[in-house]
N, C-alpha and C positions, 0 to 999 in steps of 0.2 A: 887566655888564662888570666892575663892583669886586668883586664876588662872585668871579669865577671867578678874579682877580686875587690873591686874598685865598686863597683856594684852593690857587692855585697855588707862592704864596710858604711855605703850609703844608709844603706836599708837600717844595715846593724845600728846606725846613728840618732836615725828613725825612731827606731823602738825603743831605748834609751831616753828619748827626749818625750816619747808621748808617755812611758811609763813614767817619768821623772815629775809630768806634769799632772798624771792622773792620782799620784800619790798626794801629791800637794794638792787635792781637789778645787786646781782653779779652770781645768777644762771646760766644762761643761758651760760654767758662769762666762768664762770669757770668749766662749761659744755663743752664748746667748745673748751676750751684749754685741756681737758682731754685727755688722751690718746684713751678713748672708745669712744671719740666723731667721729659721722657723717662723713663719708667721704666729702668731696666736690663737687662731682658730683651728691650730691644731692641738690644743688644747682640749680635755675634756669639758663637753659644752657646763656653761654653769647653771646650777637648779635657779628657775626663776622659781620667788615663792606666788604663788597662785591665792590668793583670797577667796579660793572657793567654797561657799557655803551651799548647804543640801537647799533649794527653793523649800520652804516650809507653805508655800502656796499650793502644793500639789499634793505630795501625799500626806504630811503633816495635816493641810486641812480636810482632805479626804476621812483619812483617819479620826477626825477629830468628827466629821460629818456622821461616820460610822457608829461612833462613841455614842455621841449623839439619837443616832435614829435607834441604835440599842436598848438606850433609855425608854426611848415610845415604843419600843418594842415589848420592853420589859413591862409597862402598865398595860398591852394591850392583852399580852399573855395571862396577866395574872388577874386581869378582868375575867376574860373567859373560865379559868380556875375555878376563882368562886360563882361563876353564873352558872358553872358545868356542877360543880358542887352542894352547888342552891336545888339547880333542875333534879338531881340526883336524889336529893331529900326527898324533895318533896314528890319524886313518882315513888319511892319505895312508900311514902305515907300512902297516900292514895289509890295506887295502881292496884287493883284485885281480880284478877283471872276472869271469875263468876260475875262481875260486873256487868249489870246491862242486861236486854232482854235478849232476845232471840237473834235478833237482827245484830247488836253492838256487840255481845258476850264475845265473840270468836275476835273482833278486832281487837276489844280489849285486852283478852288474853294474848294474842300478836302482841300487842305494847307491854304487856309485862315480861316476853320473851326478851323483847328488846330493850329494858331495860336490865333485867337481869345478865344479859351480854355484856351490854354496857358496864353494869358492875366487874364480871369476868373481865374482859380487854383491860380492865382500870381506866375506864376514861379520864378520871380528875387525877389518877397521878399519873399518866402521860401527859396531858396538859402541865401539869409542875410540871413534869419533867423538862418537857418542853421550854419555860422562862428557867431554870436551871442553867442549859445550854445554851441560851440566847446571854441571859449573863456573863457566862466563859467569854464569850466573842471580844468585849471590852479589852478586856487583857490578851488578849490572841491579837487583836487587831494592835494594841499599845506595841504589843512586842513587836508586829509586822514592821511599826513605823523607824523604830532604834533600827531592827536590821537593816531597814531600807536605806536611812541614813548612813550607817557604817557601810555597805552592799557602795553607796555610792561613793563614798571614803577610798572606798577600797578602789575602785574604778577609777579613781580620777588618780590614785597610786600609779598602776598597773600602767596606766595608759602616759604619764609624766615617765615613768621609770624605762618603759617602749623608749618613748621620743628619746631622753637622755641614751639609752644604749647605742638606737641608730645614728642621731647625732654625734655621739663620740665617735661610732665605727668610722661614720666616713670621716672625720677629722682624723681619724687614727691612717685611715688608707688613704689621705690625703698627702699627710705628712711622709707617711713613707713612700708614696710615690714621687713627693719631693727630693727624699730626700737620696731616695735610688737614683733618679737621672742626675740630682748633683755629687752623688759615690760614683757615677759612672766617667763625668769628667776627671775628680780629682783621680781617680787610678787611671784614665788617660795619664795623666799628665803626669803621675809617676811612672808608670814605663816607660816613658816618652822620654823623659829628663836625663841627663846626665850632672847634672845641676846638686852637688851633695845641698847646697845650702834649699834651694826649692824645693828637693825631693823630700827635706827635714819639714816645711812647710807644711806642704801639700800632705804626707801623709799626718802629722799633727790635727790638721784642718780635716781630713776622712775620719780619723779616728777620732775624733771631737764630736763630727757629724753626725757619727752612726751613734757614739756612745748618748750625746743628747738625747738622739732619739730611740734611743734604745731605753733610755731613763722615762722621756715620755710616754713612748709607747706603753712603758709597764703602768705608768701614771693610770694612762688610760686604759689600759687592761684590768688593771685595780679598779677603776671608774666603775668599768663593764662589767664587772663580777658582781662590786655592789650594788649594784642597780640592778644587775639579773636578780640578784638576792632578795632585793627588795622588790622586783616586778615579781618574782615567786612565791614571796611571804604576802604581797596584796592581792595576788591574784588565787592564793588558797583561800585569805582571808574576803576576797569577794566570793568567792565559792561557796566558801561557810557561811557565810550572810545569807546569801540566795538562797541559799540552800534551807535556814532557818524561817528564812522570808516568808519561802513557801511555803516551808512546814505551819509559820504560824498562820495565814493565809487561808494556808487548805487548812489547817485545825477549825479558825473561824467560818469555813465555807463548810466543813464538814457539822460545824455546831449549827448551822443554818439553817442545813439539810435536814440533820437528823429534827429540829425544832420546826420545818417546815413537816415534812413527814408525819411528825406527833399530830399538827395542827389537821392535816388532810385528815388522817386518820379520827381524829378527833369528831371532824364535821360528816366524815360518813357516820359515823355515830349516832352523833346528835338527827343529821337527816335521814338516818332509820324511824329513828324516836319520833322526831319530827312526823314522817309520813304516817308511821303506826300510830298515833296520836292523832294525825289528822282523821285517819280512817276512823278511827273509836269514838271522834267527835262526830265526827260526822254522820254516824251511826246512832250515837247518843242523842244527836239532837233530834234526829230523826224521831228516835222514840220518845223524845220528849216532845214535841210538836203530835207524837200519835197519842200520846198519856194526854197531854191537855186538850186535843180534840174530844178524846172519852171524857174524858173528866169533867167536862165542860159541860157536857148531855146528861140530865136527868132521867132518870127514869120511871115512870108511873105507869100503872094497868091501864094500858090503852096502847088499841092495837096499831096504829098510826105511829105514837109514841115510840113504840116498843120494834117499829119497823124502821125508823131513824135510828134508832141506838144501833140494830140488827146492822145497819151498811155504816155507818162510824166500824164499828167495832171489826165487820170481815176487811172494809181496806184498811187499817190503822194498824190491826193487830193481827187477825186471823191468817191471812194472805203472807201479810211478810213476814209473819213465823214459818207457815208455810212453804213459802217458796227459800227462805233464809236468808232475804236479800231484800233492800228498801225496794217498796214501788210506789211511783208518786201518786198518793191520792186522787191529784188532779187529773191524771192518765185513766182512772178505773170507770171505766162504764157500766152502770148500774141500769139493769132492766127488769122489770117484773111481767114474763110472758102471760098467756092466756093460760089458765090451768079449766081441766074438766071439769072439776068439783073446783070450790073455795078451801077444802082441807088438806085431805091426803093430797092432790095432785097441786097444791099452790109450792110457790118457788122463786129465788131471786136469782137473776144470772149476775154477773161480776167477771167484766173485759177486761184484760191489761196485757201491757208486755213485756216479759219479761227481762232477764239482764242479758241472753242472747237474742233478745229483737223475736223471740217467739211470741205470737200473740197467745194468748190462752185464756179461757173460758172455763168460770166455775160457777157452781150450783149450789145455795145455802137457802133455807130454812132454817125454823123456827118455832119454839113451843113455848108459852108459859113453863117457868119451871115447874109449877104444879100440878101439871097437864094428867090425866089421868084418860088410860084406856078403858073406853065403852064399845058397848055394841054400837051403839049409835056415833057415828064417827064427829058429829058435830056436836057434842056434849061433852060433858066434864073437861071442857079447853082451860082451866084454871083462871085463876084471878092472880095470882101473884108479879109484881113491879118489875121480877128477875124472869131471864128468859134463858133458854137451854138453845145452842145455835148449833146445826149439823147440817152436813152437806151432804146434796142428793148425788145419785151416783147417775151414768148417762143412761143407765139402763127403764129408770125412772123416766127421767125426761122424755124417751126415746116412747115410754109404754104412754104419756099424756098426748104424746103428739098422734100412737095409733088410735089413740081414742078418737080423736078428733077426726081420725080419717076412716076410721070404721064408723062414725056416727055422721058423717056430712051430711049436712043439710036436714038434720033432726033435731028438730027444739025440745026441749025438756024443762018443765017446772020446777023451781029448788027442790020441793017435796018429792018430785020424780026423781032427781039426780039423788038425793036423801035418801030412798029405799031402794033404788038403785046400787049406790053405794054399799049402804049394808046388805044386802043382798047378796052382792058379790058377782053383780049384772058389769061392775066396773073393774071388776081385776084385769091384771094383762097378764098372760104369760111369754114366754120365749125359748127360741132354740138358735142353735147354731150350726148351719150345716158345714161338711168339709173343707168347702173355702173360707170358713171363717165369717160368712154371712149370717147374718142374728133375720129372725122373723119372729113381727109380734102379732099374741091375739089375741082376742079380747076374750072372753067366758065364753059366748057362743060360738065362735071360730074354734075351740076346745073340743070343744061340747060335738059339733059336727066330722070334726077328724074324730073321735072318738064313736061316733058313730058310724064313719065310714069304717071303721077298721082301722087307720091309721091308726093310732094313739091307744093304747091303753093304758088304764092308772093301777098303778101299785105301791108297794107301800113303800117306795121309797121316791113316788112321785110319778108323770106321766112320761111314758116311752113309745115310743115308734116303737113300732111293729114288722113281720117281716114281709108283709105284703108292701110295704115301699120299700124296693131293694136300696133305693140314696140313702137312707133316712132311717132305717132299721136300728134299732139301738140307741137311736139321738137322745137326749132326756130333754122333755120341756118344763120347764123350772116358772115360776110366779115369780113376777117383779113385784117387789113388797114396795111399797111406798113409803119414805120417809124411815126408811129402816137405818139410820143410823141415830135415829131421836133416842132419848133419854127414856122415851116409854115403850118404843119397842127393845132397848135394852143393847142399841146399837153405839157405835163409837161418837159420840158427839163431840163437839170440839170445846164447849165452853155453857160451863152452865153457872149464871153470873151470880147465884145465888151460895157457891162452894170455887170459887176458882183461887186459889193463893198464888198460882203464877203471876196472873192476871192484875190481881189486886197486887202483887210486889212493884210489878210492873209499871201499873198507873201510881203506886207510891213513892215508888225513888226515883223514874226517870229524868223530873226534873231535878234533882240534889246532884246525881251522879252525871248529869251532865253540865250542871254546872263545875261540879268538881275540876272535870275534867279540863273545861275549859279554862279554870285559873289553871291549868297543867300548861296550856295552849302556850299562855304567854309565858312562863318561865322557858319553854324550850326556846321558843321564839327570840326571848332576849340570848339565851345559851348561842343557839346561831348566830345569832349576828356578832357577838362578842368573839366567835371562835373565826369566823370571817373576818371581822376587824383585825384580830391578831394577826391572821393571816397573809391580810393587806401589808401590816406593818414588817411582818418576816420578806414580804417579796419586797419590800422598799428598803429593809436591810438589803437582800439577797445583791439587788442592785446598787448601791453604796461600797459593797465588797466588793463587786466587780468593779465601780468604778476606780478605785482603790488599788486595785491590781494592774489597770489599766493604767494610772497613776503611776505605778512605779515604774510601768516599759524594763526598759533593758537599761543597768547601770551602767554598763563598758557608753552604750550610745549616749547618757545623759554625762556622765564625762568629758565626751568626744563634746559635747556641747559647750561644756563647765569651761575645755580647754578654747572653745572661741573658734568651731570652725561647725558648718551647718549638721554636715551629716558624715558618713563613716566614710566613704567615698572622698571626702575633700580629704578629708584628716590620713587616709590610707596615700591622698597624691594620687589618685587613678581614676580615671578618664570613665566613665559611663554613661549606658544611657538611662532616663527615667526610669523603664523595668524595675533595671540592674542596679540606682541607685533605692528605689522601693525595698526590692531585696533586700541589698544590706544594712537598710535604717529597721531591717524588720528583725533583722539578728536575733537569735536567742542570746543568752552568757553564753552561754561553752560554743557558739558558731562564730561571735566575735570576737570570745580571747582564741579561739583558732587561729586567727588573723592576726592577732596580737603576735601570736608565737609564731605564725610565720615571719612577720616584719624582725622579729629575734631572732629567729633561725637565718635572715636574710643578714641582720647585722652579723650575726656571728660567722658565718662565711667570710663577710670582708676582713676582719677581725683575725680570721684564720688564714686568709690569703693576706693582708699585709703583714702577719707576726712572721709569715714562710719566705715572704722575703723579705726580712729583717734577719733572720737567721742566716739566710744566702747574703748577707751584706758581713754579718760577723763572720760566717765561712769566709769567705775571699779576706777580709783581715786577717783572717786567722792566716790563710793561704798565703798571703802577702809576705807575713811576718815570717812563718818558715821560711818560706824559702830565700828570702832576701838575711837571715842570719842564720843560714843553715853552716855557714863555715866560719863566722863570727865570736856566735857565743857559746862558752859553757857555764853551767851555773854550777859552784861548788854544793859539794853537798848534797847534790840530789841522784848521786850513785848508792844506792844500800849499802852499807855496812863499809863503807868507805871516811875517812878523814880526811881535811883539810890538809896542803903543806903550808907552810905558814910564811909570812907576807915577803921574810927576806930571799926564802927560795924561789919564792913565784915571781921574782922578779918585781925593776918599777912599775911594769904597765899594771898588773893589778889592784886594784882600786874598791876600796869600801862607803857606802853611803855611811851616815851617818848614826841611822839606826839599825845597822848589820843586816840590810833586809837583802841586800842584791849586788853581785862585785861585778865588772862590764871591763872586758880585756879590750882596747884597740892596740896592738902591734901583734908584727911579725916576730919579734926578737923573743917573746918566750910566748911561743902559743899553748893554748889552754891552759893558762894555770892563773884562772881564776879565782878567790878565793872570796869567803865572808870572814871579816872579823869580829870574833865579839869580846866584847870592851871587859866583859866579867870573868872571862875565861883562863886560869892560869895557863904558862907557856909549857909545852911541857914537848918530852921525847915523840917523836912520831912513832907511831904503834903500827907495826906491819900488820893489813889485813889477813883475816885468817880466809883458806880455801873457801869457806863459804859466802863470805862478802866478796871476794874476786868474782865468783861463779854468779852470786846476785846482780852483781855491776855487768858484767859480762851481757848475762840476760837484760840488765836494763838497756844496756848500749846497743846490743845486739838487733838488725834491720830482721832476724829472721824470728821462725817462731821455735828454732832447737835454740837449748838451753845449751848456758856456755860455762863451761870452767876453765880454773887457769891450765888446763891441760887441753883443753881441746877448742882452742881459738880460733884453730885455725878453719873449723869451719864456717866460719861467720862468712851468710851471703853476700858477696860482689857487687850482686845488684842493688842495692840501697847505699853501697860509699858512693858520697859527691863527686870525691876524686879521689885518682890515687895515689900514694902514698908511697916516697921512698924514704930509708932513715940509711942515716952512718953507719957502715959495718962496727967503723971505731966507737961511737957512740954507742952502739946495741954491748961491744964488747963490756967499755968501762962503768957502763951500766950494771952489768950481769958480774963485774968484779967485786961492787958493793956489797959488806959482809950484811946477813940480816938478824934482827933481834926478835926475839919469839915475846909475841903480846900474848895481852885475852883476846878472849873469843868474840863473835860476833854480837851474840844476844844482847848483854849490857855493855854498852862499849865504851871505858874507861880511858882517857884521856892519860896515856904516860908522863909521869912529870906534875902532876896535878892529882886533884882530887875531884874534880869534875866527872857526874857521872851521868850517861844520856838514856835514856832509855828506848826501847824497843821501838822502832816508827819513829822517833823526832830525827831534824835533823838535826846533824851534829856540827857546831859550827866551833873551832877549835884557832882563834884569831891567835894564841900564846904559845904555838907548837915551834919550837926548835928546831930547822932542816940544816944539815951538815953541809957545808961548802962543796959545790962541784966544783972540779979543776977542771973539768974539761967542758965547763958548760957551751963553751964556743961551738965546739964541734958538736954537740946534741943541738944546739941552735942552726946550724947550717942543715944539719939532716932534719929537722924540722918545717923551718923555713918555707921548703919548697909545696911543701902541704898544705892544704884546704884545713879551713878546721871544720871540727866535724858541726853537724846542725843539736844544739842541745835543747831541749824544751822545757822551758821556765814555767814551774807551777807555783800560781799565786797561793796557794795553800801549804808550800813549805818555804817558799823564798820570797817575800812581799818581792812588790817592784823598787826599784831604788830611788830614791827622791832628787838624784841629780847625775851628771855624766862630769865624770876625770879625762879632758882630753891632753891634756897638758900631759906628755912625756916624762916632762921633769918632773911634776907634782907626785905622779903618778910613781918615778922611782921613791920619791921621799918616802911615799906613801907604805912601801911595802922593800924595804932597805934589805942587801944580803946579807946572810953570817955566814961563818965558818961551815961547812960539813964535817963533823964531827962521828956522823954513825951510815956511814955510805950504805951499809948492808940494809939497816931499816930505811932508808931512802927507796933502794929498790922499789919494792911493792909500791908506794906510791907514785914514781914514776912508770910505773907498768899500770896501770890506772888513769894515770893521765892520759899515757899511750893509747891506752885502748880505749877510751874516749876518742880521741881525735880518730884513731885508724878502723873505727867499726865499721864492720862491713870489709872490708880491702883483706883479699885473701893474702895475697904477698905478703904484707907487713905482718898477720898474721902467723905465717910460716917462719916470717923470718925470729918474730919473741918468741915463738917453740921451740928453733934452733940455740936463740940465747936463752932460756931455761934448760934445757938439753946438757948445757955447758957445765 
C-alpha cells in the first residue's frame, strides 16, 4: 500500500511539472535544443526552387514550323482557288453540248456534264473552303503551344509536389520511428525507477519527446496536405491542359483533314474535267486534222480528181461518223476491185479496224452530183465539181463477182458490155434458201429456171414454184446496182454539193478545237495548282504530327525537367529495357497513375507513423492516469458543484497564478483541491441542489447507472483504486452540520457575492467563506487511510498550472483556515468531496446513506 502510494505521488509530480512546463511553452524548445533532440531531416523536406523553363526548342519551334508551313499552305490553297475559278470561267464560256462533229459531239457533251457537276459539288467554294480551314490551324496550333507549356508547368508541379509528399512521409516515419524506440526506453526507465527526482526527468524528457513530435508530425502532416493539394490542383490543371492540348491539336488535325479532303475532292474534279477535256480534244483534233485533210483537196470535174476527194472524204469523215469513233487514216486500206462494166458494177472497198479490233470492210461509190438516169447507162454521168458518195451494199458486190464467174473466160468489147448492159443481159438476181444461203444469177440462169418450171414471174416479182419441194415459195429479188445513189433515189451518204453538216463540219473543226485547247491549259494549270496545294496540306499534315510528337508526354518531360533520364530512375525501380520502353512510353493518365500510387504509398506511411503517434499519446495518456489516479482532483470539474474556499481546504491546496489548476500533495486533508480566482467575491458556500449532487455522482461514478444523493450506494466496486474506510465519528459530525437552502443548479449564484456563472462554465469561487470544523482531526484520520480517488484534468475547463507548491508550509499560507460558522451548508460540500474520493467503493457508499438516513 505505501509503495504504490509513493508511486503514485511520483507520477502525480510528474504531471505537475510537465504540465507547469508546457504552460510556460518552453518544452518543446528546450526539447529541441537538446542534445537527444530529432535530427533535422525529419523535418518537412524543403522546396528546392527548380529553374525549369518549357525547352522552346521543341515544340515552340515546332509550332512555330507549323505557323509557318500554314502560311505556304495558305498561298498554295488560294492559288488553286482562283485557277479552279479561272478554269470554271472559262468552260462555262466555251463548253457547248453540240459542239464538234460526229466523232467529238458525245465527248464534248461528257465535259459539259462534267463541268456542270463541277459547278453542283461547288468546286471553287470547297477550295475556299478548304484555305478557310487551313487558316484556323495557325491559331489551333498557337493555342496547342500555351497548353503545352502550362501542360508542362503543371507536370513538373505534380511531380515536385510527389517528391515533397513522399519525402516528407519517410521523414515523417522516420522520425517517429525514432522517436517510438526512444518512448520505449524513457517509460523503461520510468517503471523501473523508484527515483521521484528521475522518474520527474525521464517522464518530462517522454512527454517533451512525444509532444515535439507530435508538433512536428503535424508540421509535416500540414506539409502533406498542402502538397497533396497542390499535387491535386496541378495535376487537374495538367489534365486540363492536355486535355485542351489535344483539343486544339485534333481541332488543327481535324482542319487538316477536312482541307485535305476538300483538296482530294477537288482533284477528282478537276481530273474528270481533265479526262473529259482530254477526250473532246482529242476527238476535236481528230476532226480537225480530218476538216483540213478535206479542206485541203480541191475539187474539179475530173474523174481522178473527184476519186481523191471520194477516199479523203469516206476515211476522214464518212467512216468515222459511221462507225462514231476515230479511225486512223493511216490504218484504212483503200482498193478499187475489178468491176464487170466501168459503171453500175464500179466500187471502192475501204479496210480498217475498228475500236474492238474488228476488222471491217466497206463499199462506196460515187456520182456526179448531176448525174442523171438514161437508158443508156454510160451517158448523162454529169459534169458537175461536186459529187454524191453512197455505199454499195454486199449484195452488189456479191452479184459483180457472179458476173465474173458466170462469164469466165469470155471477153467482151466495151460496145458489147454497153448493150449488154442496157439490155439487161447484165442484171443479177438472188434468192435465199432455208439455211440462210443467198444464190446468184445472172438474166439467163433466170431465164432457164424459169423455163424449167422452177421460177415463175408475177407481179410482185419471181417465185419458186412447187415442183421444187426446197425452194417452193422462195422469191428471187434483182440486185439493183448502186441503189443507194442520189439517182436511183436511194440513201446516199453525202452529196457535197447540199451538205450543211459537212460544210459545219469542215468550218469550225479547226476554231473549236482550238477553243478547246486553250481549255486544255487552264485545267492543266487548275491540277497542278490543286496538287500543289495538296503537297503543301500533307507537309502541313506532317509538321502537326511532328508537333504532337513534340509534345510526348508532360508527367515524362518533367521527370526530365527534374534531372533524372526516364520514369524508372525517378520512380527508384529496377527494370529491364522492355519495361523501362514501357514506362518512357506512358500516356498522362498512365503516368499520374504512378504518380498517385507513389501518394497513395506515401500516405500509408503517413497513416502508419500518425497510428503510432497516437499509441505514444495513448500510453501518456495511460501513464498519467494511472500514476495520479489517487493523487489529484481537479476543483470544479464536478457539475453543479462549488469550490470550498482556501481556508477549509486546508494548507496543502495550492493555486497557480492564473487560477488555471490547484495540485494537492498531502495526506492531511485529501481532496480538497481548489482554484482560486482573484476577481471572485467571498461569499457563503451554497449547498448543492439534488440535481448537481446526482450530476457529480454521475460524473464521478465508474458505472454507467446514474447516481443521486439517494442512491450512491450503488456505485460499482470495481473501478474504486482502493477501498475506503471513514470515521463513524467523523460521518456522525458531519451529518450534525445544519444546512442552508441555495439556488438551484441552472444559474448558479455564488452566496455572499454577486458573481454569477452560467450554464457549462466552470465555476471557480476562490472568496467562499467555509465554517471552522472542530473536529477536522478526526475526519483527517478517517480519511488518511484512503487512496484518493483518479480525477481527470480537462484542459478545456482547467488550463494546466504553470508551476507546483511543494512546500507544506507555502502551501498552508496559501490557503489559511477560518472559523466554521455554517456547518449545516458545509455539509453538501463535504459530501462531494467524499464522493469524489470514495467513487466506486460500495461500503463508504452505504455508509453516507446511513448518515443521510440520520
Amino acid at each position: 500500500m505505501m509503495k504504490n502510494k509513493k508511486d503514485n505521488k511520483i507520477i502525480f509530480a510528474l504531471t505537475v511539472g510537465i504540465s507547469t512546463m508546457m504552460a510556460l511553452n518552453t518544452g518543446i524548445t528546450a526539447y529541441a535544443e537538446s542534445e537527444d533532440a530529432v535530427a533535422d531531416t525529419n523535418t518537412p523536406s524543403e522546396t528546392v526552387e527548380q529553374n525549369v523553363e518549357t525547352p522552346a526548342s521543341e515544340v515552340q519551334e515546332s509550332a512555330q514550323q507549323v505557323v509557318e508551313q500554314v502560311q505556304e499552305t495558305t498561298e498554295a490553297v488560294d492559288t488553286a482557288a482562283s485557277s479552279a475559278e479561272e478554269m470554271m470561267t472559262q468552260m462555262s464560256e466555251t463548253v457547248t453540248p453540240d459542239d464538234g462533229g460526229t466523232i467529238a459531239s458525245p465527248a464534248v457533251e461528257n465535259l459539259a456534264e462534267e463541268v456542270a457537276q463541277a459547278q453542283e459539288d461547288q468546286l471553287v467554294e470547297n477550295i475556299q473552303g478548304a484555305l478557310e480551314t487551313v487558316e484556323e490551324v495557325s491559331t489551333q496550333v498557337e493555342e496547342a503551344a500555351v497548353y503545352d507549356t502550362t501542360a508542362n508547368e503543371a507536370a513538373v508541379e505534380t511531380v515536385e509536389a510527389v517528391n515533397e509528399v513522399v519525402t516528407t512521409a519517410d521523414n515523417m516515419a522516420g522520425l517517429v520511428e525514432d522517436t517510438n524506440a526512444k518512448a520505449d526506453e524513457l517509460v523503461e526507465t520510468i517503471e523501473n525507477t523508484d527515483d521521484k527526482d528521475v522518474a520527474r526527468d525521464t517522464y518530462t524528457e517522454l512527454e517533451t519527446l512525444v509532444a515535439q513530435t507530435q508538433e512536428t508530425v503535424d508540421q509535416q502532416q500540414a506539409y502533406i496536405d498542402e502538397m497533396t493539394q497542390q499535387y491535386d490542383d496541378a495535376k487537374q490543371a495538367l489534365l486540363e491542359a492536355e486535355a485542351k492540348y489535344e483539343e486544339a491539336v485534333n481541332a488543327a488535325e481535324g482542319n487538316v483533314e477536312e482541307a485535305e479532303n476538300a483538296l482530294v475532292s477537288a482533284q477528282e474534279t478537276v481530273e474528270n474535267i481533265e479526262s473529259a477535256l482530254e477526250e473532246a480534244q482529242d476527238k476535236l483534233d481528230y476532226e480537225k486534222a480530218a476538216a483540213d485533210a478535206i479542206n485541203d483537196a480541191t475539187l474539179i470535174c475530173d474523174w481522178a480528181n473527184q476519186r481523191a476527194y471520194l477516199k479523203l472524204l469516206v476515211v476522214n469523215y464518212i467512216i468515222p461518223q459511221m462507225e462514231g469513233e476515230m479511225i486512223d487514216p493511216d490504218t484504212v486500206v483503200v482498193k478499187r476491185p475489178a468491176s464487170f462494166d466501168t459503171q453500175d458494177y464500179n466500187y471502192y472497198s475501204f479496210t480498217y479496224t475498228d475500236s474492238q479490233g474488228n476488222e471491217v470492210t466497206r463499199f462506196f461509190n460515187y456520182d456526179r452530183a448531176d448525174k442523171k438516169l438514161s437508158k443508156n447507162r454510160y451517158s448523162n454521168l454529169g459534169t458537175s465539181e461536186q459529187i454524191v458518195v453512197y455505199e454499195k451494199s454486199q449484195d452488189e458486190i456479191e452479184a459483180n463477182n457472179h458476173l465474173f464467174e458466170y462469164y469466165d473466160g469470155v471477153s467482151f468489147t466495151r460496145n458489147e458490155l454497153t448493150s449488154m448492159a442496157n439490155s439487161g443481159q447484165l442484171d443479177v438476181f438472188v434468192y435465199e434458201d432455208a439455211d440462210n444461203n443467198k444464190t446468184y444469177w445472172v438474166r439467163e440462169e433466170l431465164n432457164a429456171a424459169i423455163e424449167r418450171g422452177d421460177v415463175v414471174q408475177t407481179p410482185d416479182g419471181y417465185v419458186f414454184t412447187q415442183e421444187n419441194e426446197e425452194l417452193a415459195g422462195t422469191v428471187v429479188t434483182e440486185v439493183v446496182q448502186a441503189a443507194n445513189s442520189k439517182v436511183r433515189g436511194g440513201e446516199y451518204i453525202i452529196d457535197t454539193s447540199n451538205a450543211p453538216d459537212l460544210e459545219t463540219f469542215l468550218a469550225n473543226a479547226d476554231a473549236t478545237a482550238d477553243q478547246y485547247q486553250a481549255l486544255s491549259s487552264v485545267v492543266t494549270d487548275t491540277k497542278e495548282a490543286v496538287e500543289s496545294a495538296q503537297d503543301e496540306v500533307d507537309e502541313l499534315k506532317g509538321a502537326i504530327g511532328t508537333l504532337k510528337n513534340k509534345h510526348g508526354n508532360p508527367v515524362l518531360k518533367a521527370v526530365d525537367a527534374l534531372g533524372v533520364n526516364d520514369v524508372a530512375t525517378y520512380l527508384g525501380i529496377e527494370v529491364t529495357q522492355d519495361q523501362a520502353d514501357v514506362l518512357n512510353n506512358m500516356t498522362v493518365r498512365e503516368a499520374i497513375a504512378y504518380l498517385d500510387a507513389m501518394l497513395a504509398g506515401a500516405n500509408a506511411k503517413v497513416e502508419e507513423a500518425t497510428a503510432t503517434l497516437d499509441t505514444l499519446n495513448e500510453k501518456l495518456d495511460e501513464l498519467a492516469l494511472s500514476l495520479t489516479e489517487d493523487e489529484v482532483i481537479v476543483a470544479g470539474t464536478i457539475p453543479g458543484t462549488e469550490a470550498p474556499n482556501a481556508e477549509v481546504a486546508g494548507p496543502e491546496a495550492v493555486t497557480d497564478e492564473d487560477d488555471s489548476v490547484v495540485f494537492i500533495e498531502t495526506a492531511a486533508v485529501p481532496m480538497a483541491a481548489e482554484v482560486i480566482a482573484e476577481d471572485v467575491i467571498p461569499a457563503t458556500p451554497a449547498a448543492p441542489s439534488d440535481e448537481a449532487v446526482a450530476v457529480a455522482m454521475t460524473a464521478i461514478a465508474p458505472s454507467d447507472e446514474t447516481l443521486t444523493a439517494d442512491n450512491m450506494a450503488v456505485a460499482s466496486a470495481e473501478t474504486a483504486a482502493q477501498e475506503v474506510t471513514i470515521d463513524q465519528a467523523a460521518l456522525e459530525m458531519i451529518a450534525m452540520t445544519p444546512v442552508t437552502e441555495t439556488s438551484g443548479i441552472g444559474d448558479v449564484q455564488l452566496i455572499g457575492g454577486a458573481t454569477t456563472i452560467e450554464d457549462g462554465e466552470a465555476i471557480l469561487a476562490a472568496g467562499i467563506e467555509m465554517p471552522q470544523i472542530e473536529d477536522l482531526n478526526s475526519i483527517e484520520a478517517a480519511i488518511e487511510e484512503t487512496q484518493t480517488a483518479q480525477a481527470q484534468i480537462s484542459d478545456s475547463v482547467v488550463p494546466r498550472a504553470p508551476k507546483i507548491i511543494d512546500d507544506e508550509a507555502s502551501a498552508k499560507t496559501a490557503f489559511p483556515t477560518t472559523q466554521n460558522t455554517q456547518k449545516k451548508d458545509l455539509f453538501w460540500w463535504w459530501l462531494l468531496i467524499l464522493a469524489g474520493a470514495i467513487a466506486g467503493s460500495r461500503d463508504v457508499s452505504e455508509k453516507v446513506k446511513r448518515v443521510n438516513e440520520r
